[in-house]
Every structure is written in structure tokens, then in C-alpha cells.
C-alpha positions as CSV (number, residue, x, y, z in Angstrom):
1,X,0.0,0.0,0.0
2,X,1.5,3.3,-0.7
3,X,2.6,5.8,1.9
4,X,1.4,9.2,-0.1
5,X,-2.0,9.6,0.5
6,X,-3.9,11.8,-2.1
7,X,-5.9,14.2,-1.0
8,X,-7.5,16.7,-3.4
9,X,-9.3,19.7,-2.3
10,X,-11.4,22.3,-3.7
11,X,-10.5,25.1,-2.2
12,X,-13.2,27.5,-2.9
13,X,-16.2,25.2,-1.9
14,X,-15.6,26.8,1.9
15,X,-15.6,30.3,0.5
16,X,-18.1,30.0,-2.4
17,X,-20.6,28.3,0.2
18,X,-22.3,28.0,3.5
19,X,-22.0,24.1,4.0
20,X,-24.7,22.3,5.9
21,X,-24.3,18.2,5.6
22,X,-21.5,16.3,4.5
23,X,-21.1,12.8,2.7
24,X,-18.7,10.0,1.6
25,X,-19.2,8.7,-1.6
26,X,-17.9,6.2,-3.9
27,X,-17.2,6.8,-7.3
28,X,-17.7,4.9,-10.4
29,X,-14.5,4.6,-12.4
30,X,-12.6,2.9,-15.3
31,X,-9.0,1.7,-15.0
32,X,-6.9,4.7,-16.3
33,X,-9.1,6.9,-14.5
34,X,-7.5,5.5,-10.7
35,X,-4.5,5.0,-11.9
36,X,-4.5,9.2,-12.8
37,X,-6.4,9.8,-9.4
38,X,-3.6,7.7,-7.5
39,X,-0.6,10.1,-9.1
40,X,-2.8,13.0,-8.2
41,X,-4.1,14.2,-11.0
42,X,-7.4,15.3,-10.3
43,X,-9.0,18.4,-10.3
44,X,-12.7,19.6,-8.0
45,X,-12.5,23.2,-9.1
46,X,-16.1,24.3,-11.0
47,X,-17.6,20.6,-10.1
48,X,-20.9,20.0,-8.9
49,X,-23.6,17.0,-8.3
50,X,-26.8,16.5,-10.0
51,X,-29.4,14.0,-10.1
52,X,-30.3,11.8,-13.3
53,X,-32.7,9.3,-13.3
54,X,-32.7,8.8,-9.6
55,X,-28.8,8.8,-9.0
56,X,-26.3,10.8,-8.4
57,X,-24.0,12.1,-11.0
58,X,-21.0,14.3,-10.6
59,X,-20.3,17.1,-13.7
60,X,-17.3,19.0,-13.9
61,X,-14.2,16.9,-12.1
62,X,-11.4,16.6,-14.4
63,X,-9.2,13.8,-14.3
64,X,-6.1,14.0,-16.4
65,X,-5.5,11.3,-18.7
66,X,-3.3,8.6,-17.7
67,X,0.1,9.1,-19.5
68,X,0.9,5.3,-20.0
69,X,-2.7,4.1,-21.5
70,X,-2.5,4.0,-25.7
71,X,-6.0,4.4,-27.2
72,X,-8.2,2.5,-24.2
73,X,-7.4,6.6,-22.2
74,X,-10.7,8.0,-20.8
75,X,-12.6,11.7,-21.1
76,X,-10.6,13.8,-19.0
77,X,-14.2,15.1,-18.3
78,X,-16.7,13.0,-18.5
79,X,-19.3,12.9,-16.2
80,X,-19.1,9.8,-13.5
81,X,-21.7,8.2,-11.2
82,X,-21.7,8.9,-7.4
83,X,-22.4,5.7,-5.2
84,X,-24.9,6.1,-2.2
85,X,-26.9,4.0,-0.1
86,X,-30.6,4.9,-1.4
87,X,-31.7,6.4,1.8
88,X,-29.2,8.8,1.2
89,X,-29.9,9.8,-2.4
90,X,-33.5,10.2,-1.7
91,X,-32.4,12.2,1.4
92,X,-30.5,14.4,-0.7
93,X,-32.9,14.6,-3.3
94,X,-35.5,15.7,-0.9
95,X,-33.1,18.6,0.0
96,X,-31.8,19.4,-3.1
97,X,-35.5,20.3,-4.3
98,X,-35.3,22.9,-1.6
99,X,-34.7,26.5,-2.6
100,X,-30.8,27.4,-2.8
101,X,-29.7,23.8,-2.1
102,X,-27.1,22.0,-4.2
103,X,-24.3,19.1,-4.1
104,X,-20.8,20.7,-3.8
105,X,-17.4,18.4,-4.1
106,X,-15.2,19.5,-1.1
107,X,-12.4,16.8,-1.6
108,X,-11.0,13.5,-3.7
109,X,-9.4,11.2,-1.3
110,X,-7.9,7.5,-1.4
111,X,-9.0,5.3,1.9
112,X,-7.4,2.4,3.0
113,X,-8.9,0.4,0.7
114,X,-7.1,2.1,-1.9
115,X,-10.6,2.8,-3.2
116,X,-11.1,6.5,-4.4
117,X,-13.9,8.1,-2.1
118,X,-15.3,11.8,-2.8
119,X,-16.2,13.7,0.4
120,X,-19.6,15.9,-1.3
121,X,-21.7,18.6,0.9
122,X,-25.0,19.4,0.8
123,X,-24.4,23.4,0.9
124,X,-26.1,26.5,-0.4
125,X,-24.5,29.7,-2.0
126,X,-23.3,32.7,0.0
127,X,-23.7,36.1,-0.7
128,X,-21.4,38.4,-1.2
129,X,-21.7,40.3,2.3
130,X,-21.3,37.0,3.6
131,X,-18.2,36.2,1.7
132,X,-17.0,39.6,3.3
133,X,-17.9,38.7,6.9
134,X,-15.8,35.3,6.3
135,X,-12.4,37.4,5.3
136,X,-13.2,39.4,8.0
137,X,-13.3,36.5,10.5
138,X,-10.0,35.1,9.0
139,X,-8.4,38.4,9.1
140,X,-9.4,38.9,13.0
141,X,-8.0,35.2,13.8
142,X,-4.8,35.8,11.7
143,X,-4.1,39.1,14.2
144,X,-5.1,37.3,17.4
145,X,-2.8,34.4,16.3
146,X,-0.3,36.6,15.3
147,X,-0.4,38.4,18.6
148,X,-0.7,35.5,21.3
149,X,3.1,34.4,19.3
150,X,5.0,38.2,19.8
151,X,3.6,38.0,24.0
């Protein structure tokens, strides 16, 4: 099993969005597509979950092509199926419906299994006067941080 684990974030999911559940899913995938995920090359940025046909797809998530494959390589884009329990997706479903409610990815990770899992959130979008009160916050911890070091 190999030491590195791989953990890709999107980092603007916290700043873009006011999160409210979280979940672990599986991902459907084909072989060139792990092997890509496993050397890190994997990207959340602009990604988002809908539903199709009562399951859970994910749109967006680019997953470089794997360097070694000859013509059996997969689209760096193509949109994969998320793996729930059923409670879950018709949970999700239910909240989705909701006004302002969406599926956000918030990170790509590989578990012990060596199984890629994707860490989604059920979240809704902030405002921009909230996306000011959050630099605010960070900028007010950064100086209290800053000056419990100098004393």
C-alpha cells in the first residue's frame, strides 16, 4: 500500500458556500481513471452533483489522462456516477428540491482500501456580504494568532 496519501481539495467550496451536511461517496470509475487519481491528477475546481434518473452524477471533475494508457485513455471530463446507499440519495434529493440547495465536491481522497472516495456537501450559495464577513473572520483570527506568538 503506498505511503502518499492523495488528497484533493477544492478550495473554494468553503468560501463560495455555506456548507450544511456532509457525505462519503464512492465513485464509479474505469481503470486509467485511478490509476490518474492515484498520481494526483485530479482536479474539483467548478464541479458539482446532480441528479439523473434517480442517482447521483457528478459534472465537472477533471481527471487528467493517464500518461501510460495507448488508445483505451478515458474523457478527461466525462461525467461519473456517485455511489450512495438509497436512503441517502432520496435524502439528498429531498433537500436538493429545496430553494438554494445544491451538491458541492469538497475533496478527492484514497482510503485504505485504496478505493477513491469523494467527500460531497450538501451546501447553499453565500452572498457576497457573507463572503465579506468570512475574510473578516480570518483576518481577525490571523491578528489574534499573530499576537498570542510576539507575548
Amino acid at each position: 500500500m503506498p505511503d502518499n496519501k492523495i488528497n484533493i481539495k477544492n478550495k473554494k467550496a468553503y468560501f463560495d458556500f455555506e456548507i450544511h451536511e456532509k457525505l462519503v461517496a464512492g465513485m464509479e470509475l474505469t481503470g486509467t481513471e485511478i490509476k490518474s487519481i492515484r498520481k494526483g491528477k485530479a482536479s474539483l475546481a467548478e464541479s458539482y452533483c446532480y441528479f439523473k434518473d434517480n442517482e447521483l452524477w457528478i459534472k465537472g471533475m477533471r481527471i487528467s489522462e493517464y500518461e501510460q494508457a495507448s488508445f483505451h485513455n478515458h474523457d478527461p471530463y466525462r461525467e461519473r456516477r456517485l455511489l450512495l446507499n438509497r436512503s441517502e440519495l432520496n435524502r439528498l434529493e429531498k433537500r436538493v428540491r429545496e430553494k438554494g440547495f445544491t451538491i458541492i465536491t469538497l475533496r478527492l481522497i484514497i482510503n485504505d482500501k485504496n478505493l477513491a472516495k469523494l467527500e460531497i456537501a450538501l451546501a447553499r450559495g453565500k452572498r457576497e456580504y457573507d463572503k465579506r464577513e468570512t475574510i473578516k473572520q480570518k483576518d481577525l483570527q490571523r491578528e489574534m494568532d499573530r499576537l498570542g506568538k510576539i507575548r
